[in-house]
N, C-alpha and C positions, 0 to 999 in steps of 0.2 A: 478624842477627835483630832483631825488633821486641819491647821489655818495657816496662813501668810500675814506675818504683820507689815503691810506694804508703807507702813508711813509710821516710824516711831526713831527721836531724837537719842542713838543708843550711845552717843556720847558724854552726853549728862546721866546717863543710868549708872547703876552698878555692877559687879559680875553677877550678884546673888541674880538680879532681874531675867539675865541671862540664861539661870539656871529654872529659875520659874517659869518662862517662856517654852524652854524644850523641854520640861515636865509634861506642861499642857498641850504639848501637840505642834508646836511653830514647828513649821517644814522651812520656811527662809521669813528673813528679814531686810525689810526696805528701806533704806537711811537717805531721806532730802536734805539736802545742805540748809544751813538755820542759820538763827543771831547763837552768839557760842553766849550769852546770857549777861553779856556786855557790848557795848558797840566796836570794831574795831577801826582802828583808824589808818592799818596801811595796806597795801596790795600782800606784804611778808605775812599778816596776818591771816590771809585766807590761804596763801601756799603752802602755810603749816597746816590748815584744816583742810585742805583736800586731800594733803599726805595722810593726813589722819584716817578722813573718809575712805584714801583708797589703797592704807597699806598698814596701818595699826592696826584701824580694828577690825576690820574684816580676818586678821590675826587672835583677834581676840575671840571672834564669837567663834571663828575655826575651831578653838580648843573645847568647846562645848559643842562639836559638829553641827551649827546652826552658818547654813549657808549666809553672807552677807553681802548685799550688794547699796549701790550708793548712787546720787544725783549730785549736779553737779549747779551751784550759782552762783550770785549774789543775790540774798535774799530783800524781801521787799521792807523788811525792817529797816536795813542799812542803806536802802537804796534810793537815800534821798540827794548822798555826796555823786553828782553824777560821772567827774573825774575820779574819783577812784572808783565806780561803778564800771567806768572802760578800761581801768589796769586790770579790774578783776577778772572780767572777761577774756579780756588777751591772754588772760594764764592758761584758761579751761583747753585750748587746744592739747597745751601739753598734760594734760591728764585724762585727755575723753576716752583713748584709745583702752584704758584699764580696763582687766577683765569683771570687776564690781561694779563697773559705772554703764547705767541703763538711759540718764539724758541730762534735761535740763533740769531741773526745780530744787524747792519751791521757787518758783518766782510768782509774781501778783502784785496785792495791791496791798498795804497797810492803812495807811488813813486817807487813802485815795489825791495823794496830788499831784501836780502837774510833775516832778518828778520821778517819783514813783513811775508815773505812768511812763516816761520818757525811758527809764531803765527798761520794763516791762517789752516795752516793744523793741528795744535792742537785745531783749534777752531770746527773744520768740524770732527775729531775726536772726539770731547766732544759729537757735535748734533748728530751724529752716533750711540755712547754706550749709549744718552739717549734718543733716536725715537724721535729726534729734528727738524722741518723745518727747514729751514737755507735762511735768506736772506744776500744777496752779495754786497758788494759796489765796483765801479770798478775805477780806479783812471780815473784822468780829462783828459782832453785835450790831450796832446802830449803821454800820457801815458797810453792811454784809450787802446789800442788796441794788445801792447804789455801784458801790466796787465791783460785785458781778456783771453789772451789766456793762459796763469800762472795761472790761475784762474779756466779754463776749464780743463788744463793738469792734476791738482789737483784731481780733481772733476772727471774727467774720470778715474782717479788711484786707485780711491778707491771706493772696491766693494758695500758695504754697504751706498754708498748717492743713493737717491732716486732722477730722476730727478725731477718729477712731484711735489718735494717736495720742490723745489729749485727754488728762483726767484734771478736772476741777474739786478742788477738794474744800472741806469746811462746810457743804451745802446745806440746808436748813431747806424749813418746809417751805418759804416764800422764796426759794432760789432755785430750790433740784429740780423743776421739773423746768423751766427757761435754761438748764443747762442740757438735761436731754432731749429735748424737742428739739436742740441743733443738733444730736449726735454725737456729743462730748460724753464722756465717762463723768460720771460722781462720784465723788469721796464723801462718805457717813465720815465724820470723827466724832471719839466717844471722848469726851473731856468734862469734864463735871462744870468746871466755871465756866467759861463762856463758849462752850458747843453742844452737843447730844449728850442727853445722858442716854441710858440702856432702855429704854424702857421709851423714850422718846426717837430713837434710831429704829428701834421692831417698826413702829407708827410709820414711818418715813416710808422702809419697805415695803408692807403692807398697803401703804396707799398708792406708793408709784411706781411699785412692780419692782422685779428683780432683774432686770437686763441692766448693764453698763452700770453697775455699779458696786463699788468696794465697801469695805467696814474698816474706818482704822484708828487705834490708841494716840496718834501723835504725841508718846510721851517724850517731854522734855526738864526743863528744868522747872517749871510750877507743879504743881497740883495735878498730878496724873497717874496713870495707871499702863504698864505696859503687858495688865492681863486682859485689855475692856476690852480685847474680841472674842475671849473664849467665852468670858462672863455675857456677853452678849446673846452668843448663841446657847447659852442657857435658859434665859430670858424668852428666845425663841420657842425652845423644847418646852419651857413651863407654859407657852402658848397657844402650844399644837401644834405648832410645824413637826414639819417630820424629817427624817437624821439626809433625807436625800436636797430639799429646801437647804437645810443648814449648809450643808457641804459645800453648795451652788453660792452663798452669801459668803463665807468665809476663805472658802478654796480656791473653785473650778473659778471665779470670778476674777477673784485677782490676778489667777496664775493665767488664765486669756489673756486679760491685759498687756502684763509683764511680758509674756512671752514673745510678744512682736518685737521686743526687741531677741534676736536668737541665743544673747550672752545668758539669759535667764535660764537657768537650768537648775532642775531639781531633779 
């Protein structure tokens, strides 16, 4: 089968991962800027990881011909120091122009506070003044559903976000459908502890249709998997769908998406 992993952390993987991924079919790989699995403490620390995002490894996955492309942020983990949240920003200009880099994200919510949210809307500000896509990360569990809608209020408030340019990821069954009723894209993530499993993501589709929406591994440094989209649509096939269904959920979907920006190329 042919997929897009549009959301997996491939800096904390391995190369063997690499090697797994275009066994099974990955046609490209989509890398959102993250927590590096510590917090950092200066602006030097995010300009080596955007180097990284947009000149190491997109080197790397090149040697196993798996196209890689990257976003660009402050993520919502870190983004509670609001002064370095504005050095970090300042940087992004000098890396947007790269040929890997498709926009903003993740940016969002973590445990939903007043700074957080502050960041949030200087980040969706930045993608705005520069004809940015913007992907979203929405906090876990108990706090998924409150953060999403902080997350939508934002996004509804300001004139200049494009929906159709906007994918909200993480969404669960009390979220996804309050995210496409505006017209935003959803993100399924298949993560065992606290997201979708496989078997819970078919359900998801199944119930809310297959328009504007992805399937994606967000593997990183916990507990993950960066095969849970092909596995996925196996899950599908042992359910009856049929190989043109799969294709629409795993492929023709993402690569829509991606493609608005025109650097996406496969």
């Amino acid at each position: 089968m042919r997929y897009i992993e549009p959301h997996a952390h491939m800096v904390s993987r391995t190369t063997d991962d690499y090697q797994a991924m275009i066994t099974a079919g990955c046609a490209a790989v989509c890398e959102p800027s993250f927590w590096a699995g510590f917090d950092r403490t200066s602006v030097q620390g995010f300009y080596d990881y955007f180097l990284q995002l947009t000149q190491y490894e997109p080197n790397r996955a090149k040697k196993f011909q798996l196209p890689h492309y990257s976003w660009l942020c402050i993520n919502a983990k870190e983004a509670e120091d609001i002064k370095l949240a504005e050095e970090v920003i300042s940087i992004i200009p000098e890396f947007i122009e790269a040929d890997n880099v498709l926009g903003i994200g993740e940016i969002g919510l973590n445990r939903n506070t007043k700074n957080e949210l502050t960041v949030f809307e200087m980040q969706v500000d930045f993608a705005c003044k520069h004809n940015q896509m913007i992907l979203i990360h929405t906090p876990h569990l108990e706090d998924k559903k409150k953060g999403t809608k902080l997350i939508l209020d934002v996004l509804e408030n300001h004139s200049q976000v494009d929906p159709s340019k906007v994918i909200i990821d993480h969404v669960e069954e009390h979220t996804i459908q309050m995210v496409k009723d505006l017209g935003y894209w959803a993100g399924v993530t298949l993560y065992p502890d606290s997201k979708c499993s496989k078997a819970r993501a078919v359900d998801l589709l199944e119930v809310n249709g297959l328009d504007n929406i992805w399937l994606n591994c967000a593997c990183d440094w916990g507990v993950s998997d960066p095969l849970a989209v092909p596995k996925t649509a196996i899950e599908m096939k042992h359910r009856g769908h049929n190989d043109e269904t799969i294709d629409r959920i795993i492929f023709q979907n993402p690569n829509q998406f991606l493609s608005q920006n025109p650097k996406f190329k496969l």
